[in-house]
C-alpha positions in Angstrom: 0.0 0.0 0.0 1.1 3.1 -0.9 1.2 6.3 1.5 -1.3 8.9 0.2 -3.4 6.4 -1.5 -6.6 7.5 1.0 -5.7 11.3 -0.1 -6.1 10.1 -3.7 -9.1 7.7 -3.3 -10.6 10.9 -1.5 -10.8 13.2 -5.0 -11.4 10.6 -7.2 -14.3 8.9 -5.6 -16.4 13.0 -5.6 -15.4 13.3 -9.0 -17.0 11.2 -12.1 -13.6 11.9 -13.8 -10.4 13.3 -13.1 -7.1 13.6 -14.3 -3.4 13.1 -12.6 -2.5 17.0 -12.4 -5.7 17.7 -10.8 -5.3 15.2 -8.1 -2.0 16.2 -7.4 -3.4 20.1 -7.5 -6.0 18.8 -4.7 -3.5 16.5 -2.3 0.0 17.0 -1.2 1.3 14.4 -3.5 3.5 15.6 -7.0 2.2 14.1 -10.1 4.8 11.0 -10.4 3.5 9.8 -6.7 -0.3 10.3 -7.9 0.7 8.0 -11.4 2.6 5.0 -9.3 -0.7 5.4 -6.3 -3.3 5.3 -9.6 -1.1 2.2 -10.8 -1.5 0.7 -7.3 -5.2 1.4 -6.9 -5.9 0.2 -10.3 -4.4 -2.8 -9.7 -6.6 -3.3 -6.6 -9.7 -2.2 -8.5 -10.3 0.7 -7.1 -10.1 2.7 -9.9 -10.0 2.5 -14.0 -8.4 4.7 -16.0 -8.0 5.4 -19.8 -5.3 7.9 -21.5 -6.1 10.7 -24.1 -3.1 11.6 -26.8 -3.6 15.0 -28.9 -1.1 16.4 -31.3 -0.4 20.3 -31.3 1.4 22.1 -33.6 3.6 25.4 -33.1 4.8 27.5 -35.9 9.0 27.7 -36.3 11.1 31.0 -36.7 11.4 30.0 -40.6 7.1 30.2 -40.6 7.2 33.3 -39.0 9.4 35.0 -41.4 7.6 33.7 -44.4 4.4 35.2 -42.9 6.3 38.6 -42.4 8.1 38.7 -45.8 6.6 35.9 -48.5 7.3 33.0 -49.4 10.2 32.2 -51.4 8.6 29.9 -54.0 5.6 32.6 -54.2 9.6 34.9 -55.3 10.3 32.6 -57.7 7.3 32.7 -59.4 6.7 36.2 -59.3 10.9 36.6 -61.2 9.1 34.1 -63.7 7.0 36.4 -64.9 10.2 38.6 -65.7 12.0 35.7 -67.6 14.9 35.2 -65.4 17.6 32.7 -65.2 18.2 30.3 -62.0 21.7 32.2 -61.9 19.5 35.3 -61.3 17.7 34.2 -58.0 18.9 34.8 -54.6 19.8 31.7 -52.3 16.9 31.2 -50.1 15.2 31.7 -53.6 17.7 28.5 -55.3 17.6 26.4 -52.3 14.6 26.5 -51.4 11.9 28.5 -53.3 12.6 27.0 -56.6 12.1 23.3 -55.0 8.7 24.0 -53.4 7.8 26.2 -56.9 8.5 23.1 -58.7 6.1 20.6 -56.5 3.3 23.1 -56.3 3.7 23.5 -60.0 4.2 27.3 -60.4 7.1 27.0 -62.4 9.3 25.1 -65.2 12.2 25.1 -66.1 13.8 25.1 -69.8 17.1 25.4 -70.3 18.2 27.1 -67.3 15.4 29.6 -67.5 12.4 29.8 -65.2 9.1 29.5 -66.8 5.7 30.6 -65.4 3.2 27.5 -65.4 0.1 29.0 -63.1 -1.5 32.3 -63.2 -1.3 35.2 -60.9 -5.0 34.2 -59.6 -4.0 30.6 -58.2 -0.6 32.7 -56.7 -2.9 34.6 -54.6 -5.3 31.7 -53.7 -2.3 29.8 -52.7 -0.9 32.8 -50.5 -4.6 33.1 -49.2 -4.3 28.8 -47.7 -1.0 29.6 -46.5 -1.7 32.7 -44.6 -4.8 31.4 -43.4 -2.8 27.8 -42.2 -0.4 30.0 -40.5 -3.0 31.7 -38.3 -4.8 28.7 -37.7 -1.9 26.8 -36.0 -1.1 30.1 -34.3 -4.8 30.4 -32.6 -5.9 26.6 -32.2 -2.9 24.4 -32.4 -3.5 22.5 -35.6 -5.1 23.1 -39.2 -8.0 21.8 -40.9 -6.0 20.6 -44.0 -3.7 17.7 -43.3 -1.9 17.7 -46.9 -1.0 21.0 -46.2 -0.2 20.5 -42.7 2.4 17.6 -44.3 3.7 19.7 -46.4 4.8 22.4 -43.2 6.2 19.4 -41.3 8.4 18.2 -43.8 9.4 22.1 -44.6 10.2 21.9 -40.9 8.0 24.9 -40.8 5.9 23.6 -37.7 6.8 21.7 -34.3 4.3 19.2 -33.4 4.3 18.0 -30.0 2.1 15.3 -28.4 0.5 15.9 -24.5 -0.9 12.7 -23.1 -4.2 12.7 -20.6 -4.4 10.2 -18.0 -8.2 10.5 -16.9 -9.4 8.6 -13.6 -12.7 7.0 -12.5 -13.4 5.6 -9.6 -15.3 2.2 -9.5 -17.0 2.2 -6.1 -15.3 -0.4 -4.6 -14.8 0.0 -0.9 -11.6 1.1 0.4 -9.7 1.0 3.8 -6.4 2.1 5.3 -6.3 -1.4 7.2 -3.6 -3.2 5.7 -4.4 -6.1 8.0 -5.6 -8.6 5.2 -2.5 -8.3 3.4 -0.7 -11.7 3.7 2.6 -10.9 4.6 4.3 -14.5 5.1 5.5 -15.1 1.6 8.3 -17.9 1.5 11.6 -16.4 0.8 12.8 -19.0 -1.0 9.7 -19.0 -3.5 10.3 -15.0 -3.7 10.6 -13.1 -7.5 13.2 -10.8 -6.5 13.5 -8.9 -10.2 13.7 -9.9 -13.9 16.0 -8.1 -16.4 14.7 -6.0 -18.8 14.4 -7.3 -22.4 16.2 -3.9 -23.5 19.2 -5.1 -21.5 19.3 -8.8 -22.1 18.9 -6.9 -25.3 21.9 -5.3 -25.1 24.4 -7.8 -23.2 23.6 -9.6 -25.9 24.6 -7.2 -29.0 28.0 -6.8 -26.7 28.7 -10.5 -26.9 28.1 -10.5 -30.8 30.6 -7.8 -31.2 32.6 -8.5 -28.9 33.1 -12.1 -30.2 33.4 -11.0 -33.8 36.4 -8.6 -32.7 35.3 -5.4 -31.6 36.1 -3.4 -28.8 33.3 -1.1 -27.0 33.3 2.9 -27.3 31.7 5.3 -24.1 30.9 8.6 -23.9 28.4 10.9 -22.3 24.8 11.3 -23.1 25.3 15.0 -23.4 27.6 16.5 -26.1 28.8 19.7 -27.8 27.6 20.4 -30.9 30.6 20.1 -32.7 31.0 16.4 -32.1 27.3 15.5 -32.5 27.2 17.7 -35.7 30.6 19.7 -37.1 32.9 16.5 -36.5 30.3 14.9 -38.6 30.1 17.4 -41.4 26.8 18.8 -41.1 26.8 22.5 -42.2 25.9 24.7 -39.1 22.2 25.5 -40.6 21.1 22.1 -42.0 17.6 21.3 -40.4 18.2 18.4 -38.0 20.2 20.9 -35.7 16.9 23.1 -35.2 15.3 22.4 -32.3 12.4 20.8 -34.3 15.2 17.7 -34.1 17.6 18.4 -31.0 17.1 18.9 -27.6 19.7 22.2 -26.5 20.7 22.4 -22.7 21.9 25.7 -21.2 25.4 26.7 -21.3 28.5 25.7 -23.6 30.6 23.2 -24.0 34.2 23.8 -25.1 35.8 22.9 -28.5 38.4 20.2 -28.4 42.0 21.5 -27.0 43.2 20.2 -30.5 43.0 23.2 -32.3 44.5 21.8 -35.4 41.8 19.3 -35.2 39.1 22.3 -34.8 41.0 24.2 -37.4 40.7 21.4 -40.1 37.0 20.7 -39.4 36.5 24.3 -39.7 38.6 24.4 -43.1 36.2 21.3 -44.2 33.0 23.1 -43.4 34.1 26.5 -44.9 35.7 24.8 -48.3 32.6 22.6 -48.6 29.5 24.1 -47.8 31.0 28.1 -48.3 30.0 29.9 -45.5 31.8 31.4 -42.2 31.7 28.5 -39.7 30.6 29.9 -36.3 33.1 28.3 -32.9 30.1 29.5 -30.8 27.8 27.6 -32.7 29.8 24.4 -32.4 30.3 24.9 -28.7 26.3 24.5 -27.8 25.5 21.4 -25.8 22.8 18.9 -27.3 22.0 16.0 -25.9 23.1 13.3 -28.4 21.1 12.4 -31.1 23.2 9.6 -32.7 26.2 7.3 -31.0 28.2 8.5 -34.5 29.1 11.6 -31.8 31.0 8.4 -30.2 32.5 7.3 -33.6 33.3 11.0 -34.0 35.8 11.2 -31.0 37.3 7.5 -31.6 38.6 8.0 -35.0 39.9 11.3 -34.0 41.9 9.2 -31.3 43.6 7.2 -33.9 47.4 7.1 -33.7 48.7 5.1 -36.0 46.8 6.1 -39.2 44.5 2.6 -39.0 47.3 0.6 -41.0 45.9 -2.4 -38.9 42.1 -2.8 -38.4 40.3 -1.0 -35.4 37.1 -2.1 -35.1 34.7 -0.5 -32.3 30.9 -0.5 -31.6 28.8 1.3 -29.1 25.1 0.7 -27.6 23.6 3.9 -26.1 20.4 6.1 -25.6 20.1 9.1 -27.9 17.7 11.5 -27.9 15.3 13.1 -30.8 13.0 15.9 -30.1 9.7 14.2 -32.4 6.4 13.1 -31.3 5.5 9.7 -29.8 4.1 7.1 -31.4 3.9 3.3 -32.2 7.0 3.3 -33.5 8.8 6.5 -32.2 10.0 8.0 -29.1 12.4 10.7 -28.0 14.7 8.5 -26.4 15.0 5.2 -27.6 18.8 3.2 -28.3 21.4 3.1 -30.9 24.0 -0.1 -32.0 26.8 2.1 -33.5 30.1 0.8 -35.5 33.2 1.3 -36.9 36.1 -0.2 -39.0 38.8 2.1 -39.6 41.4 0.1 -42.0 43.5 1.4 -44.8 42.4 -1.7 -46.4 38.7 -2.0 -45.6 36.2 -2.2 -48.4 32.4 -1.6 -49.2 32.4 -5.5 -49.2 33.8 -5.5 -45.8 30.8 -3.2 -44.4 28.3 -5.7 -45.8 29.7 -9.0 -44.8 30.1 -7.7 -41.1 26.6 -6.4 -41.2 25.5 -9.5 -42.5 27.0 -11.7 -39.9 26.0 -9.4 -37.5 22.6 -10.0 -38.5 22.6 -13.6 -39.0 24.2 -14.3 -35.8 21.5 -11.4 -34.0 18.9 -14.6 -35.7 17.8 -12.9 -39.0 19.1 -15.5 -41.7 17.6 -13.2 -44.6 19.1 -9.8 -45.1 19.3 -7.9 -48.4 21.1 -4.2 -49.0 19.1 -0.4 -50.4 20.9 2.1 -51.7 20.3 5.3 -49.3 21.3 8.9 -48.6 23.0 9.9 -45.5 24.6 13.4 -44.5 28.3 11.8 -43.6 28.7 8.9 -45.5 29.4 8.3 -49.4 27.8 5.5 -50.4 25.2 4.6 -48.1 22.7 1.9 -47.7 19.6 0.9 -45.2 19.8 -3.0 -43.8 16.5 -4.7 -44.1 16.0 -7.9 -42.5 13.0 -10.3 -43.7 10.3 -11.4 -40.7 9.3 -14.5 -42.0 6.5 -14.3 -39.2 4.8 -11.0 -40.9 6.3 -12.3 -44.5 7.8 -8.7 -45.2 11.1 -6.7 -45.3 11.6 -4.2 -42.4 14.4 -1.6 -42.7 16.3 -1.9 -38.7 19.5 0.8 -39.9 22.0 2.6 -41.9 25.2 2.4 -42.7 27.9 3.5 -45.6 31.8 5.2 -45.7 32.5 8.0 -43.9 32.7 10.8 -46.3 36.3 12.0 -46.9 35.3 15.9 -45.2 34.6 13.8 -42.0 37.5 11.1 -41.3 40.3 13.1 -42.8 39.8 15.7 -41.4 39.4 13.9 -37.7 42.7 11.7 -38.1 43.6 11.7 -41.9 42.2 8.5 -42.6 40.6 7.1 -44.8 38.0 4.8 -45.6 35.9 4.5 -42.3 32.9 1.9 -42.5 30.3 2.8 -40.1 26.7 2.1 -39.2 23.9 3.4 -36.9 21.8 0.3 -36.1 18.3 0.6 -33.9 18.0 -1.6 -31.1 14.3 -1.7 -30.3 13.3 -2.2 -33.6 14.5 -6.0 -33.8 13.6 -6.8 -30.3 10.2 -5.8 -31.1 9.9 -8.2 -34.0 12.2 -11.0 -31.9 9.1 -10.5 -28.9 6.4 -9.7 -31.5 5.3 -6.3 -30.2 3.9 -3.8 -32.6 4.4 -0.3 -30.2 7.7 0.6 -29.4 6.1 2.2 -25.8 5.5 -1.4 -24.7 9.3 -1.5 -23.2 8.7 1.2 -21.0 5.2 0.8 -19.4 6.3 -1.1 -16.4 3.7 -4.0 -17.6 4.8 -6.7 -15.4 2.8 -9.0 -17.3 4.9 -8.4 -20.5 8.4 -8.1 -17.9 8.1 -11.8 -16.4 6.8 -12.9 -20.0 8.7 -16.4 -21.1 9.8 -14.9 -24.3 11.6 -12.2 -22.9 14.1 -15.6 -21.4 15.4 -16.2 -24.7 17.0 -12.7 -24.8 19.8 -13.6 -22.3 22.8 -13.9 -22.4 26.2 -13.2 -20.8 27.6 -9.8 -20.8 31.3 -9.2 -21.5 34.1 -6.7 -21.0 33.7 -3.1 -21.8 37.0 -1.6 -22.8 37.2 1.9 -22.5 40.7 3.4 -24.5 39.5 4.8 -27.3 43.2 4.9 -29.0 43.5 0.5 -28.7 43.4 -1.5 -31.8 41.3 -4.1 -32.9 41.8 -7.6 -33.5 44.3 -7.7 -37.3 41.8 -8.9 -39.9 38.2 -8.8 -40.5 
């Protein structure tokens, strides 16, 4: 029995329905006592419960301006009535007015030169949606036209965020403070103590795959600076996945790396490649991770020796993604990161090792896709085949570091590397279709038999970033 379960029992049972935050406004309990109390009296029977998600949107900085100042496709369309050139627009206009022109149809283009294709009536009808999106999401929270409403997600024009209701009834059942009924002589010997959490048997066993296969494991801290999460990785300073739309910012500064010919070549990569003035303050902002590549980052900076034998490291750790929850998302969830660093090492390489990883993991069919990722050159997705639902299911990405990211971190070069998800295979190993199930504390699904299977012995961490792999592949 928990203490403060009478204080709780006490609003619910004089209201028909009531929520978490309002019986912790009406006891002296916080909100995370009243949810493990309602779990408790629920439990008991005493009361039922049932959860409410909604989605809300927020418009960004970007939205705002366009509001302000236009459009830039509605630019582009308005220099195709003058006959201009691509050469002739301005670089919001080229990067990312002409795009959206494009899809919507406003434009063509022949020959270099930017053709009208709508009239000046659908310009203004399509200002008039816009505008009229814009103030809807700024009054209610959301807008009545979902294409539309795609279309300013994907722009990374809006923030959606979801706020879940827990709503409480009480079922009449009689309660009392006695806890004298309670049977209190359980056999020690025939006592559950605990069980192990699939998402670490999970892990120990991922460490004993790599491990036996020749890896050694990389650590690091959940929070980072922005240059290893993002500048180490070549990511220009303004792409979108740094907005806070994708990363969660802390308060304060983390400094660069004391290397300052290290900071001093990523900075010559950034400013050579992507032709802008790279910004030291910018790279000093602390994020907390979104990817275990941060990790990757760090280690092949390490390297001494130039990788003229193999290094091969891997890493399992929580990153973090400022999105919505759903079915198959969350905001924290696990990564499997690797890395071969070898003078030697080939594309082959990358896919034999993911392929044994995978066959060893249980997946016996695995096929390649060719894929787009900022930092490496080629890349590729890993899909598995789950005989069970008879379809392919993409569980990662992988590909070569880009030249502008290992050379400049240690002047090597290639670098294989992946970014595996965890949760994503063990939810088709335990046939589970929402991601959320590993953390509701359902000790029904905790104790299950199936989750047995998942164990097995953990092994050594080692911790030196600048050690060398086993020689070989």
């Amino acid at each position: 029995m928990y203490k403060g379960e009478d204080e709780v029992i006490d609003v619910v049972s004089k209201n028909k329905k009531t929520t978490l935050t309002e019986i912790s406004k009406k006891t002296s309990l916080n909100e995370d006592t009243v949810r493990r109390i309602t779990e408790s009296l629920k439990a008991s029977g005493h009361i039922i419960t049932e959860t409410s998600e909604s989605v809300s949107c927020s418009t960004t900085n970007e939205f705002d301006d366009y509001y302000a100042n236009g459009f830039p496709e509605f630019s582009v369309f308005m220099k195709a009535q003058q006959g201009v050139h691509v050469k002739d627009l301005s670089g919001p206009e080229c990067s990312i007015g002409l795009r959206w022109a494009k899809v919507k149809g406003f434009v063509l283009i022949e020959n270099g030169n930017i053709i009208p294709a709508k009239t000046m009536g659908e310009l203004e009808s399509e200002k008039t949606k816009m505008k009229y999106a814009y103030e809807q999401i700024r009054q209610s929270g959301n807008c009545d036209d979902p294409v539309l409403l795609h279309e300013l997600a994907q722009r990374h024009l809006i923030k959606k965020s979801t706020k879940i209701v827990t709503f409480v009834s009480y079922t009449g059942k009689p309660f009392s403070k006695d806890s004298s009924g309670f049977d209190v002589n359980v056999p020690a010997a025939n006592a559950t103590l605990g069980k192990t959490h699939p998402i670490t048997k999970m892990t120990r066993r991922i460490r004993s795959i790599m491990t036996d296969m020749g890896f050694k494991e990389m650590e690091g801290n959940l929070v980072e600076s922005s240059f290893w999460n993002f500048d180490a990785l070549f990511q220009p300073q303004d792409h979108p996945a740094r907005e806070l739309a994708d990363t969660f910012y802390l308060n304060g500064e983390i400094s660069l790396p004391n290397d300052k010919k290290l900071v001093e070549r990523v900075k010559k990569s950034h400013e050579d490649g992507w032709k802008y003035d790279w910004s030291p303050k910018e790279a000093s902002k602390a994020v907390l991770r979104t990817h275990t590549t941060a990790l990757s980052a760090r280690y092949v900076a390490a390297i001494k020796d130039k990788a003229k034998s193999p290094q091969k490291y891997f890493a399992i750790g929580r990153v973090f993604r400022n999105e919505a929850t759903d079915y198959k998302h969350l905001a924290e969830f696990h990564q499997v990161e690797g890395i071969i660093v070898w003078e030697n090492a080939t594309f082959s390489d990358l896919l034999g090792t993911l392929k044994e990883f995978y066959r060893k993991l249980g997946f016996e069919k695995i096929r390649f896709r060719p894929s787009f990722f900022p930092y490496t050159e080629p890349s590729l997705e890993v899909e598995v085949y789950f005989e069970k639902k008879k379809q392919w299911l993409e569980l990662g990405g992988a590909g070569i570091f880009r030249p502008e990211v290992s050379i400049p971190l240690a002047g090597v070069y290639p670098v294989l590397a992946w970014g595996l998800s965890l949760e994503r295979p063990l939810m088709l190993l335990l046939d589970l279709d929402d991601i959320r199930t590993f953390y509701k504390n359902d000790l029904d699904f905790l104790v299950s038999p199936n989750n047995v299977a998942m164990e097995m012995p953990s092994t050594t961490k080692v911790q030196d970033p600048a050690s060398s792999g086993r020689s070989g592949l």
